[in-house]
N, C-alpha and C positions, 0 to 999 in steps of 0.2 A: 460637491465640487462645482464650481463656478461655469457657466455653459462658454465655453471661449468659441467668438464669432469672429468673425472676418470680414470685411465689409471691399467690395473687388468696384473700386469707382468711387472716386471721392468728388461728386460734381453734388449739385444743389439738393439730391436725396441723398444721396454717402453722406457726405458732411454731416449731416442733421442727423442720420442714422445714427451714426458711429458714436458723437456728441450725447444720443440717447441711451445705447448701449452701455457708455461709459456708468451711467446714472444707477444704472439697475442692480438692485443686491446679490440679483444671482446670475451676472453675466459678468464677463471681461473680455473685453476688445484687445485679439492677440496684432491688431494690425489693418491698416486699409493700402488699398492698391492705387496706384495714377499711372496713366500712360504718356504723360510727359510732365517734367519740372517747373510747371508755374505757378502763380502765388498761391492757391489753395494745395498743392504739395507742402511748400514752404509753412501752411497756418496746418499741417498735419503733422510736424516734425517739432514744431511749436509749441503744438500740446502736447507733447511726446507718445504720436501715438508711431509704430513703429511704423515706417516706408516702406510699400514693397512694389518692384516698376512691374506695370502689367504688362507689358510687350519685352520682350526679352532683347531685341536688338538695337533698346531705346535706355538701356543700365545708364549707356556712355553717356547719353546727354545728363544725364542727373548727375554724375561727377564733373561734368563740363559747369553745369549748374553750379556748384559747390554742394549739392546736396545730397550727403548720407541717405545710402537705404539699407534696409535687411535685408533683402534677398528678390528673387523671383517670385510670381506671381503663384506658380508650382508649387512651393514651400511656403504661403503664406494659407493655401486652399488646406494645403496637409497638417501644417497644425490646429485646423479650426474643427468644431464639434459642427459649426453651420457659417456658409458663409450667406453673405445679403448680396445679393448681383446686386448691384445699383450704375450699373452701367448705361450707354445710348441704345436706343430700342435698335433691336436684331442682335445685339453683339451677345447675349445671353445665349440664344439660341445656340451659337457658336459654342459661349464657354460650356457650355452643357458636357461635353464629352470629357473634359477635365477636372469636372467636380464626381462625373459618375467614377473617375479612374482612381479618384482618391477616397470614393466612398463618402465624402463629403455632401450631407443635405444642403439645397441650394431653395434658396427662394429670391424670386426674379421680380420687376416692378409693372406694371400695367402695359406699358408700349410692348411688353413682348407678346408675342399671338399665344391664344389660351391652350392650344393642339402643343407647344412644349412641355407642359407640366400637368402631374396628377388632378390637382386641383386650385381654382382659383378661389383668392381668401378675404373676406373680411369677418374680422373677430366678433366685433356683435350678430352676424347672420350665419355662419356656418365652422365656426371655430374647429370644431368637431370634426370636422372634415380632413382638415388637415395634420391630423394627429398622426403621427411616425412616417407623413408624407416624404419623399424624397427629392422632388422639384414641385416648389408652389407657388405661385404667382398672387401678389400682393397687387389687386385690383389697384387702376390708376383714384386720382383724385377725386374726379367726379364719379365716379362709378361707388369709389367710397362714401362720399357723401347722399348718395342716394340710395345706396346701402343700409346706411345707417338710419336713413329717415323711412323705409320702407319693412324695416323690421319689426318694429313697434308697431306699425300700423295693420300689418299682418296678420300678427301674433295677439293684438287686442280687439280688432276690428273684422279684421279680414280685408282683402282687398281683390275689388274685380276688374281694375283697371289703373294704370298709371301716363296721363301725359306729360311732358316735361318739355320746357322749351332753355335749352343752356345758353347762355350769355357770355362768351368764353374769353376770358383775358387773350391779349395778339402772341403776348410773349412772355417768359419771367423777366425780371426787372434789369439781370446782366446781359440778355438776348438780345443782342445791338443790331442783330442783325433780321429781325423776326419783327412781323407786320402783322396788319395794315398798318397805315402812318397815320393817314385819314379816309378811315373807308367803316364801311359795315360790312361785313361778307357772309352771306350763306354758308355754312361750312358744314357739311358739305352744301350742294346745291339737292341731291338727291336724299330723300328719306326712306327708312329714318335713317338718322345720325347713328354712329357706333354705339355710341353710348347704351341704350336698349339692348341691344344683342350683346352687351358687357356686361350689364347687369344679370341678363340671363344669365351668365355663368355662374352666377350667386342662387338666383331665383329662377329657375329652368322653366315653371311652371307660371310665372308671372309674365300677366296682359301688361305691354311696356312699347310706348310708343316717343321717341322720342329728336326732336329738331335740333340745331344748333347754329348760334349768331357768334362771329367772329369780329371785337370791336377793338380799335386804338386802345387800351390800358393794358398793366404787368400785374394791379396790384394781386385781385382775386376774381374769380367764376360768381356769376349770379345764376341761379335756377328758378325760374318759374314753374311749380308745380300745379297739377290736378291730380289726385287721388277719388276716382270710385270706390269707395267702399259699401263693404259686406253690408256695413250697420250705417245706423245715422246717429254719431254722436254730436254733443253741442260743442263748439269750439272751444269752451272753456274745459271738457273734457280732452278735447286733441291737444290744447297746450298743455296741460298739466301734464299727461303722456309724456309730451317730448320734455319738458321741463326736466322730468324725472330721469329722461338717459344721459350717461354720464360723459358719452362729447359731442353733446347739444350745448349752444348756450342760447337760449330763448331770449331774443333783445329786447328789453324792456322797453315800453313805449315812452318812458318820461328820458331814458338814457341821453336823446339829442345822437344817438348813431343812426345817420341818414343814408348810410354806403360804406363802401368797400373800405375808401380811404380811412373815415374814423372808425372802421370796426381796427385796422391798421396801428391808427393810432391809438384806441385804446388798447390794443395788445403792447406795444413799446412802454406807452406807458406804468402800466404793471410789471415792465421787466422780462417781459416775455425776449430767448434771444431770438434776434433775427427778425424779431419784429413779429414769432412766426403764430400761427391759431390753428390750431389743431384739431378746433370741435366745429362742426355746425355750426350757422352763426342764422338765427331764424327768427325774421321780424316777428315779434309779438301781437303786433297791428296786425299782421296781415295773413294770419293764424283765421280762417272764414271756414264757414260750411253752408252749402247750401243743397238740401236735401242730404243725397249722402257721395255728393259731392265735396271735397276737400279741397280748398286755395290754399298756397300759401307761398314767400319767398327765403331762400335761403343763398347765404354767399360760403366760398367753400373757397380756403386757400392752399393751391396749388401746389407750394412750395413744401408744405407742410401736414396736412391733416394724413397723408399715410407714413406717416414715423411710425405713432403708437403702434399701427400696421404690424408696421415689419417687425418691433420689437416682441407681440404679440405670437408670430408667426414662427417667432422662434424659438419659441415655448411648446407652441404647436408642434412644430414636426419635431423636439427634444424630450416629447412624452413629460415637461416638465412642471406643467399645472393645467387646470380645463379653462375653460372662458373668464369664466366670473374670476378665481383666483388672478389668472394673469392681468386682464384689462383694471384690476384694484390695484397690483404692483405696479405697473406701467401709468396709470395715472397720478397714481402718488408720489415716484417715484421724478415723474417728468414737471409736475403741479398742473395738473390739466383741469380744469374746471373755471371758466371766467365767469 
């Protein structure tokens, strides 16, 4: 039988979530939640997925709206096998007591603090972990991406040190109201940046020092990496590595992708929706080692790179395949590989 989710927040992770779940052979989406009627409610009744209002004294305005829903947000928790919190950071914390009343596994998105749940998840570094978990936390963006890039390297090399310096988009692209305009900002001003001590919640054991710059763009996250490693491979050793994991895309050096925007553009162009990139996206050029020291840059978008995530995570805590099985359905399923 089909794992039926529930997805509680249809904002710029819900949407994509939900869209992905639809995809998957062995799931179906019984339904997502909105706390009030506006046009992304509207593009979720669209695709017929069912409506269900997540604040209970907010029903009235979605008929004021014109817009049909199924029910409470109570009754959409109770018929699901797992729901996806995909709500604004804190407010998980909150639903927490409603998913435990219905027995309901919940898995939450990065802005929620890691002291909520069991464990925190990314599929290629700890899969395993979150197996018949009952609240999991699906690492944010960049914690995913460096996730994914610190696994391989680990696990083939060893590693005795990680710096990083993040380049952090101001805002997503609908955040009208999110900055700077024209500025650069330290963010924080104090190190390190979260990011380090997020990772650790993947790598507990991992040397992880890392900054963050706050600049005018929506599109995506740039990361400058340093990796010490165990060994001293040659660089065409370290590419061929990440070449080989399966939401890396190693950007070719003849490709003409110079940044964010045409890594952007070339994902619309292939039809990608929402313009969105899911994998790693890590200059080939800039793939260096010196001694057993590791260089290199990778852009990581925000919007999108933890879908596979969460779809992953819900295989996870549904006992319903191990790593490799699921990240093969989910990528095939989604067409992930540029």
């Amino acid at each position: 039988m089909a794992i039926q989710v529930a997805v509680n927040g249809y904002g710029t992770i819900g949407k994509r979530v939900a869209d992905a779940v639809t995809l998957q052979p062995d799931m179906e989406l019984v339904g997502v939640a909105k706390t009030r009627p506006n046009h992304e409610a509207t593009l979720a009744v669209s695709k017929g997925y069912p409506l269900y209002a997540a604040v209970a004294d907010r029903i009235d305005a979605f008929a004021e709206a014109g817009i049909d829903i199924a029910g409470g947000v109570e009754e959409l928790v109770a018929a699901a096998d797992v729901v996806v919190d995909a709500c604004p950071s804190g407010i998980g914390a909150q639903n927490k007591p409603m998913y435990d009343e219905h027995d309901t596994p919940a898995l939450y998105q990065g802005g929620e603090d890691a002291g909520v749940v069991d464990v925190s998840f990314n599929a290629r570094s700890n899969f395993e972990r979150a197996i018949g978990a009952d609240h999991v936390r699906v690492v944010s963006c960049n914690t995913t991406g460096l996730s994914r890039l610190l696994a391989p390297l680990e696990e083939a090399y060893g590693v005795e040190k990680a710096r990083v310096t993040l380049v952090r988009r101001g805002g997503d692209p609908a955040q009208s109201g999110r900055g700077p305009i024209n500025d650069v900002l330290p963010d924080p001003v104090e190190l390190p940046s979260h990011h380090g001590p997020d990772v650790n919640t993947i790598f507990p054991e991992l040397d992880i020092d890392t900054l963050g710059l706050k600049v005018p763009a929506t599109l995506m996250h740039t990361h400058s990496v340093n990796v010490t490693l165990d060994a001293a491979p040659d660089a065409e050793a370290v590419a061929a590595l990440l070449d080989d994991q399966r939401r890396t895309f190693l950007i070719p050096a003849a490709s003409g992708i110079d940044g964010a925007g045409a890594i952007k553009e070339y994902a619309m162009d292939r039809g990608r929706p929402r313009g969105d990139v899911w994998e790693n996206c890590v200059w080939r050029e800039s793939v260096s080692m010196e001694g057993r020291d590791l260089y290199l840059f990778q852009a990581i978008h925000q919007e999108s790179d933890v879908v596979p995530e969460n779809v992953d995570a819900i295989r996870a805590v549904s006992g319903a395949a191990d790593a490799a099985e699921s990240m093969a359905t989910t990528d095939e399923a989604l067409g992930i590989g540029l």
